[in-house]
Every structure is written in C-alpha cells, then in structure tokens.
NUVEXVO-268463 format. One record per residue: residue in one letter; x, y, z of N, C-alpha, C in turn. Coordinates in steps of 0.05 Angstrom, whole numbers, plus 32768, in hexadecimal, padded with zeros to 4 digits. Example, Ala and Ser with C-alpha at 12.3 -4.5 7.8 and 13.67 -1.06 7.14 Angstrom:
BEGIN
+------+------+------+------+------+------+------+------+------+------+
: code :   nX :   nY :   nZ :  caX :  caY :  caZ :   cX :   cY :   cZ :
+------+------+------+------+------+------+------+------+------+------+
:    A : 8108 : 7F8E : 809C : 80F6 : 7FA6 : 809C : 8108 : 7FBE : 809C :
:    S : 8101 : 7FD3 : 808E : 8111 : 7FEB : 808F : 8102 : 8001 : 809D :
+------+------+------+------+------+------+------+------+------+------+
//
This chain:
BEGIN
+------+------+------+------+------+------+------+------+------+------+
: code :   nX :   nY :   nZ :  caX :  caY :  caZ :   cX :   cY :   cZ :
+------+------+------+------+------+------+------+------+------+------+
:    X : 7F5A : 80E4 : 7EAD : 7F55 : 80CF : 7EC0 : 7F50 : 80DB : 7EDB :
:    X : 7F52 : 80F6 : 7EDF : 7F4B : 8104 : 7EF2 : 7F2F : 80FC : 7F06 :
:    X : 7F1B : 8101 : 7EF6 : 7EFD : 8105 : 7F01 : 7EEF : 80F1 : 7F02 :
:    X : 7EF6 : 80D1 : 7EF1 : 7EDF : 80BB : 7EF1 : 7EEF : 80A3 : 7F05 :
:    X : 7ED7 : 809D : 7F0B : 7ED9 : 8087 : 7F25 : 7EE0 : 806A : 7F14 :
:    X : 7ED4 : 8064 : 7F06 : 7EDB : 804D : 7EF5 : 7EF7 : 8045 : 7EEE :
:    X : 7EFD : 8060 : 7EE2 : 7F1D : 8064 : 7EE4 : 7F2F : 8068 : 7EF1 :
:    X : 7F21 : 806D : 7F08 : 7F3A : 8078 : 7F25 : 7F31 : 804F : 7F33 :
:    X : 7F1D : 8047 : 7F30 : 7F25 : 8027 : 7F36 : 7F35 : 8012 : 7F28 :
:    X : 7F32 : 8022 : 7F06 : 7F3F : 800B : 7F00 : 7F5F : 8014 : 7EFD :
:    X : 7F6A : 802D : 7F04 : 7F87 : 8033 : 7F04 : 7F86 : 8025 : 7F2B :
:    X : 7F7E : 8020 : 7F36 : 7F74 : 801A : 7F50 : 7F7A : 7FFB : 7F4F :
:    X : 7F74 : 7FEF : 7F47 : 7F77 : 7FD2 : 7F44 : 7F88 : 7FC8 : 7F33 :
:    X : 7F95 : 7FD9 : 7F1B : 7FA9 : 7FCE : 7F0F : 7FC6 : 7FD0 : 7F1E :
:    X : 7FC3 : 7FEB : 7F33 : 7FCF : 7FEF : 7F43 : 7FD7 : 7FE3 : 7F60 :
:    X : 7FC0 : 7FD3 : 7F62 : 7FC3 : 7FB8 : 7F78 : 7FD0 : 7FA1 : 7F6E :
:    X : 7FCD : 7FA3 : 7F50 : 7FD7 : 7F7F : 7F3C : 7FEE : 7F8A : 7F41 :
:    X : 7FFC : 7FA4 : 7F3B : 8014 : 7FA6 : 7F3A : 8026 : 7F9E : 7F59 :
:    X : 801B : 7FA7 : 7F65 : 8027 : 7FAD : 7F7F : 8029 : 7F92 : 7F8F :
:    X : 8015 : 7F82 : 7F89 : 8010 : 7F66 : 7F8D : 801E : 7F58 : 7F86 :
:    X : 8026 : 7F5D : 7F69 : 803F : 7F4D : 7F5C : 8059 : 7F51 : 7F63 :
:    X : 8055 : 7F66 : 7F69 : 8076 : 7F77 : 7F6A : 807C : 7F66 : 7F8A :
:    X : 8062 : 7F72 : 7FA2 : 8069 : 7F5F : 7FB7 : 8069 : 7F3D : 7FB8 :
:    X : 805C : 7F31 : 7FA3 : 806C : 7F11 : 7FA0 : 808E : 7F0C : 7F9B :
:    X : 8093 : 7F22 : 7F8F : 80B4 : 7F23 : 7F80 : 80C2 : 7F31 : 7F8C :
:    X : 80B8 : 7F36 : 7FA7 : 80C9 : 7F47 : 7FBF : 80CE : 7F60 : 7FBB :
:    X : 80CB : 7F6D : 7FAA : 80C8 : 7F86 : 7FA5 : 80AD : 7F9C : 7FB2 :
:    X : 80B9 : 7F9A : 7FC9 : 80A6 : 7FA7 : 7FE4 : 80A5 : 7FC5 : 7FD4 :
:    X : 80B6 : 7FD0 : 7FCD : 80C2 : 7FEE : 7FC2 : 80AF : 7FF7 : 7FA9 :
:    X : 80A0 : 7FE6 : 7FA1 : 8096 : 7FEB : 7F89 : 807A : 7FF8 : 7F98 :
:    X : 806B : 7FF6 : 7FB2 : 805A : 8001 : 7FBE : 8053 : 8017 : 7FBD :
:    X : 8069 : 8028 : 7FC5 : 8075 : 804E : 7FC1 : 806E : 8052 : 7F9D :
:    X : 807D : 803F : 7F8C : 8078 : 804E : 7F74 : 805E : 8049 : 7F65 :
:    X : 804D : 8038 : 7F6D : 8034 : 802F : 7F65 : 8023 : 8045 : 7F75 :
:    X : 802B : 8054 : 7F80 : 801B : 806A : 7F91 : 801F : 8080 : 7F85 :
:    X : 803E : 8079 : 7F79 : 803C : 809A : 7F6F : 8030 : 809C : 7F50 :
:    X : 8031 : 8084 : 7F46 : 8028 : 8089 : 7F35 : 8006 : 808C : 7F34 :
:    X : 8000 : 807F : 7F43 : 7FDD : 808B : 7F48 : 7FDC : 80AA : 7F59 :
:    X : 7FEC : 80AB : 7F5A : 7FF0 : 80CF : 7F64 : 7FF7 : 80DE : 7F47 :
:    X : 8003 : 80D2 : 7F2F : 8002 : 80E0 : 7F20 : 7FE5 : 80DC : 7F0B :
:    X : 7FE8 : 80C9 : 7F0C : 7FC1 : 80C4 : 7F05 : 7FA8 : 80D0 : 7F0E :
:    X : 7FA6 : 80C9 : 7F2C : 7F88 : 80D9 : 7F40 : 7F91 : 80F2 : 7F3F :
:    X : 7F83 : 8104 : 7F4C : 7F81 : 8112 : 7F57 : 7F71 : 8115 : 7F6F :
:    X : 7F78 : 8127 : 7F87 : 7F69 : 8124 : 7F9C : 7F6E : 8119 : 7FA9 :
:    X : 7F53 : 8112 : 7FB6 : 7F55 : 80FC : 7FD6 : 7F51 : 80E2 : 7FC8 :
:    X : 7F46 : 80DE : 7FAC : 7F3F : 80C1 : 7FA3 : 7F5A : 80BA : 7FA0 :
:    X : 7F6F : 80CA : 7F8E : 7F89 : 80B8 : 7F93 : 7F96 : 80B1 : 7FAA :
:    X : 7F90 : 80BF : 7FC1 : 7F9C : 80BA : 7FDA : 7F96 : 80A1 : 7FE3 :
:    X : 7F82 : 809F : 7FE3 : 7F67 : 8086 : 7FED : 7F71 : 8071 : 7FDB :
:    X : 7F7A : 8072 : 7FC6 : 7F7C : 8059 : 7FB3 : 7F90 : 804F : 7FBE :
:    X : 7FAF : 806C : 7FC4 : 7FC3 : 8063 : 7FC4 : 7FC2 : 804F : 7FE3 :
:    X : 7FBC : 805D : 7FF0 : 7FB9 : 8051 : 8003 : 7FAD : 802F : 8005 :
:    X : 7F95 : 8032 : 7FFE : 7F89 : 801B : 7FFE : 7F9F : 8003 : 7FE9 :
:    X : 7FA6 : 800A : 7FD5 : 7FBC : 7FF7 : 7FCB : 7FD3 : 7FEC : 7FDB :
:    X : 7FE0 : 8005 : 7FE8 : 7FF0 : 8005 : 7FFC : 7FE6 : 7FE7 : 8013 :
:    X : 7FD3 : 7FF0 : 801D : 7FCA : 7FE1 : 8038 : 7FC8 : 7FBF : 802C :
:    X : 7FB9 : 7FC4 : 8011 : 7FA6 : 7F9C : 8009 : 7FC4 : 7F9B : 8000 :
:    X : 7FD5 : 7FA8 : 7FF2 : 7FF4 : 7F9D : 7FED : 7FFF : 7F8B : 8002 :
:    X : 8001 : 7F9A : 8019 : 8011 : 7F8D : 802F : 7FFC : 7F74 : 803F :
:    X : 7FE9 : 7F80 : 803A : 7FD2 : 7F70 : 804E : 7FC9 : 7F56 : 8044 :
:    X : 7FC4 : 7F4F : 8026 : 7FBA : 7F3F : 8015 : 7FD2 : 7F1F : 801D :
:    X : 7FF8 : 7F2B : 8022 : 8001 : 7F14 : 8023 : 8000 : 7F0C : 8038 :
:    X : 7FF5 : 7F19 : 804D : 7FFE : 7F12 : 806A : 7FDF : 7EFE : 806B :
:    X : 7FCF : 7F04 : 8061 : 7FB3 : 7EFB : 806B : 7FB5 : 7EDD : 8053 :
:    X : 7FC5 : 7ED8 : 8041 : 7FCB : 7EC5 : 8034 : 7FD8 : 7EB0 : 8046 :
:    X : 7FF1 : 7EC2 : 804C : 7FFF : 7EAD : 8063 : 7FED : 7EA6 : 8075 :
:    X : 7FDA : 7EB5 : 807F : 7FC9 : 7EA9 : 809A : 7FC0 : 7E93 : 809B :
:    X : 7FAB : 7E8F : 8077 : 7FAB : 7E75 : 8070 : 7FB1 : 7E5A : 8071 :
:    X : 7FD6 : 7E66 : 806B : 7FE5 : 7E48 : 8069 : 7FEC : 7E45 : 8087 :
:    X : 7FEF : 7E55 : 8097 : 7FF3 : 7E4B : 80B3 : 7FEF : 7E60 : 80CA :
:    X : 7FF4 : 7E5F : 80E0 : 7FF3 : 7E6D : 80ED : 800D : 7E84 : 80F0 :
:    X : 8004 : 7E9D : 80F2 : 8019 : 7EB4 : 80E9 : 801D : 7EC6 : 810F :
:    X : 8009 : 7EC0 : 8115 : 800E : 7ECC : 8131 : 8029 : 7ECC : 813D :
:    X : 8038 : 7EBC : 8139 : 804C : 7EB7 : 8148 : 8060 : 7ECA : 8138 :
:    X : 8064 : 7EC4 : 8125 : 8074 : 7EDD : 810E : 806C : 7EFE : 8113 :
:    X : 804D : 7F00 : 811E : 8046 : 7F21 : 8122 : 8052 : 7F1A : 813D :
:    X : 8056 : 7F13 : 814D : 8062 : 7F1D : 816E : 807D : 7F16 : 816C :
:    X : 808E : 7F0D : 8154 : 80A3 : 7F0E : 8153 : 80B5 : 7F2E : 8149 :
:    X : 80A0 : 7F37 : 8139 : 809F : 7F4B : 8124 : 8099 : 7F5B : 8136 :
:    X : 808B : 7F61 : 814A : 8081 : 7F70 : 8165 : 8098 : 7F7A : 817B :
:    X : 80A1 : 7F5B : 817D : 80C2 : 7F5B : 8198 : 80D2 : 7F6A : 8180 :
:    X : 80DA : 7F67 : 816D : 80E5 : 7F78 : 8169 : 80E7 : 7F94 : 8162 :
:    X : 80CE : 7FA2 : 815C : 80BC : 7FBA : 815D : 80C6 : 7FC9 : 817B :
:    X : 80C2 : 7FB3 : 818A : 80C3 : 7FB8 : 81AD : 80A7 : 7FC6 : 81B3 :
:    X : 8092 : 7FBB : 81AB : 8079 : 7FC0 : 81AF : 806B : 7FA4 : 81AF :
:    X : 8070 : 7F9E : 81CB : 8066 : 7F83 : 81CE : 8046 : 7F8E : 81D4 :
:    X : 8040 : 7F9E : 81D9 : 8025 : 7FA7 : 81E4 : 8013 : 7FA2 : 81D4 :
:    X : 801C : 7FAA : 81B6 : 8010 : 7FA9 : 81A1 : 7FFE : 7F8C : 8195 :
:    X : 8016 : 7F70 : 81A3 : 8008 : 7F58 : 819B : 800C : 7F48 : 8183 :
:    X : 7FFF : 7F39 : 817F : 8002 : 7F30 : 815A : 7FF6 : 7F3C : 8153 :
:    X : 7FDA : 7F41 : 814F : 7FC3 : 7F50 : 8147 : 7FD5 : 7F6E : 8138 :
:    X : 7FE7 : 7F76 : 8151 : 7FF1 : 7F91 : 813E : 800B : 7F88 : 8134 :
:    X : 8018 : 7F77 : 8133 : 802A : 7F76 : 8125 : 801F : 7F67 : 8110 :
:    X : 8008 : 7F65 : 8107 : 7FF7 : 7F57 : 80EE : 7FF7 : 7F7A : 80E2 :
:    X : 7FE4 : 7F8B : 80EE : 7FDD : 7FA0 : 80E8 : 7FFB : 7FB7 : 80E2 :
:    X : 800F : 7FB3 : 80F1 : 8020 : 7FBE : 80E6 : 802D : 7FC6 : 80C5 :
:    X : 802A : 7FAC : 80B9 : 8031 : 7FAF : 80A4 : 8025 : 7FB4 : 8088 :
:    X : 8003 : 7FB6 : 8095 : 7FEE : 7FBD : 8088 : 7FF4 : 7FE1 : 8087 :
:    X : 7FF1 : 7FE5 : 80A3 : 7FF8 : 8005 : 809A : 800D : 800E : 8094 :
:    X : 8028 : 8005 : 8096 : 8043 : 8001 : 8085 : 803B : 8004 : 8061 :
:    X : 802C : 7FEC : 805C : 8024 : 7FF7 : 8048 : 8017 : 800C : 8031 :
:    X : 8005 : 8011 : 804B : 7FF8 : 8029 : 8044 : 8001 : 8049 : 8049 :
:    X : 8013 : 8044 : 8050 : 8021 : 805F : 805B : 8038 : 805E : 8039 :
:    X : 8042 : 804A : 8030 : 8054 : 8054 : 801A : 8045 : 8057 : 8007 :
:    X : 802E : 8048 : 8004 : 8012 : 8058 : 7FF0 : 8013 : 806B : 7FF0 :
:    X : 800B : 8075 : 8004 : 7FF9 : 8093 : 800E : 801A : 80A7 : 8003 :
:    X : 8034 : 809D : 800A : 804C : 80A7 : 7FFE : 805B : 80A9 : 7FED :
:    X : 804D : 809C : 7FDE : 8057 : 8094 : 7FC5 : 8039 : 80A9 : 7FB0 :
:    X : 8025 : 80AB : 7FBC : 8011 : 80BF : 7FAC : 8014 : 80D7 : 7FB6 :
:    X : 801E : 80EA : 7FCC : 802C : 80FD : 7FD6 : 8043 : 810B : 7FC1 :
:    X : 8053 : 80F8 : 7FB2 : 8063 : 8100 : 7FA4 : 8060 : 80FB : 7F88 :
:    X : 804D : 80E7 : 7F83 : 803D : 80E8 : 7F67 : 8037 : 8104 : 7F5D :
:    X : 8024 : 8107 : 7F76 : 8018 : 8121 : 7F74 : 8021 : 8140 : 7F6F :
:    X : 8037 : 813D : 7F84 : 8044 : 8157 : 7F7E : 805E : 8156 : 7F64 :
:    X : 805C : 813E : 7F5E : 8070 : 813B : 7F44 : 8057 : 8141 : 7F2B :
:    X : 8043 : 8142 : 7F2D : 8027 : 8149 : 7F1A : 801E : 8168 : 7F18 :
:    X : 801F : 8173 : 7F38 : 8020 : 8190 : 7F39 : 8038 : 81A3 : 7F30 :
:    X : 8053 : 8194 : 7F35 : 8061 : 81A1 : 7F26 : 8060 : 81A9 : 7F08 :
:    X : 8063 : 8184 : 7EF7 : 8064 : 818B : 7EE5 : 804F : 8199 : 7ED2 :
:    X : 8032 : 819E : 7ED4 : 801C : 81A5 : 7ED0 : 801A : 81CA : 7ED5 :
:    X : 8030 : 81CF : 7EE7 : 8037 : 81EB : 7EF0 : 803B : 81FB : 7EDC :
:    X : 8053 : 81EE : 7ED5 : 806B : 81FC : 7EBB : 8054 : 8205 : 7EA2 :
+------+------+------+------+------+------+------+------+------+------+
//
C-alpha cells in the first residue's frame, strides 16, 4: 500500500469515517491513532498529508456543522479569552481547533512511522 494513490485515498477516507465517528462519541484521542496508523500504512509525505488532512476535516467538519445549526462565534471568543489571545478573534478560535487537529494527525503518523521503520529494521 506503499506507492498507489487510489490506495493511499481510500486508507485516507476510511480514516476520516473513523475519526469522524470516533469524534461524534467524544473520543477526540482516537485522532493520534488514526494517524498512526496511516503512518504505518503511507509512506512519505503522502502519509503525512493524509494524516494531517484527516486530522484538520476531523476537527473542522464538526465545528462547520455546528455553524449550521447556529451561530458559533460567540463559543470561538470564548475559547479565545480563555487561550488569552483575544487578538486572535473568533475566526481563530474557529481555526484553532482545526490545526489542533491536524497537528495530532501529523503526530500520530510521526510515530506510525517510526513504529514501521523500526519494525521493518530487525
């Protein structure tokens, strides 16, 4: 599953169902291991990019749901005062948790990865 794109999307998107689910059932934590396991899957920068990108539409997909049902602004500058980066706004306390997300992706395929180089070593 190394080299084809077909397959690095669709471990890519089963990897969003998961993470999507896991974040309906509050299981924020499951982000990191949906990363690592596409770190043990990709290789490269495509697993980085996946993990990542799962990472980000994970966190990003419910917040832009909630936007829907009402207005959320008020929740990102709440989420902000307490950051103590009022500078930031709603806009970044929207964006906060998008890259929150994508940072335990991108960390969770960091350690995929080197849990893949190890064992592949021996």
């Amino acid at each position: 599953m190394t080299g084809s794109r077909p397959l690095a999307l669709l471990a890519a998107a089963a990897g969003l169902a998961l993470a999507l689910a896991s974040m309906a059932a509050g299981a924020w934590w499951m982000t990191p291991v949906v990363g690592a396991v596409l770190g043990l899957l990709l290789r490269g920068g495509v697993g980085g990019a996946a993990a990542a990108l799962v990472g980000a539409l994970a966190w990003g997909l419910p917040l832009a749901w909630l936007s829907l049902q009402g207005p959320v602004g008020r929740v990102a500058e709440v989420i902000v005062g307490i950051l103590g980066a009022k500078a930031l706004g709603s806009a970044g306390g929207l964006a906060l948790p998008v890259l929150l997300g994508a940072l335990l992706g991108l960390a969770g395929w960091w350690a995929g990865t080197a849990v893949r180089r190890l064992a592949w070593t021996k």
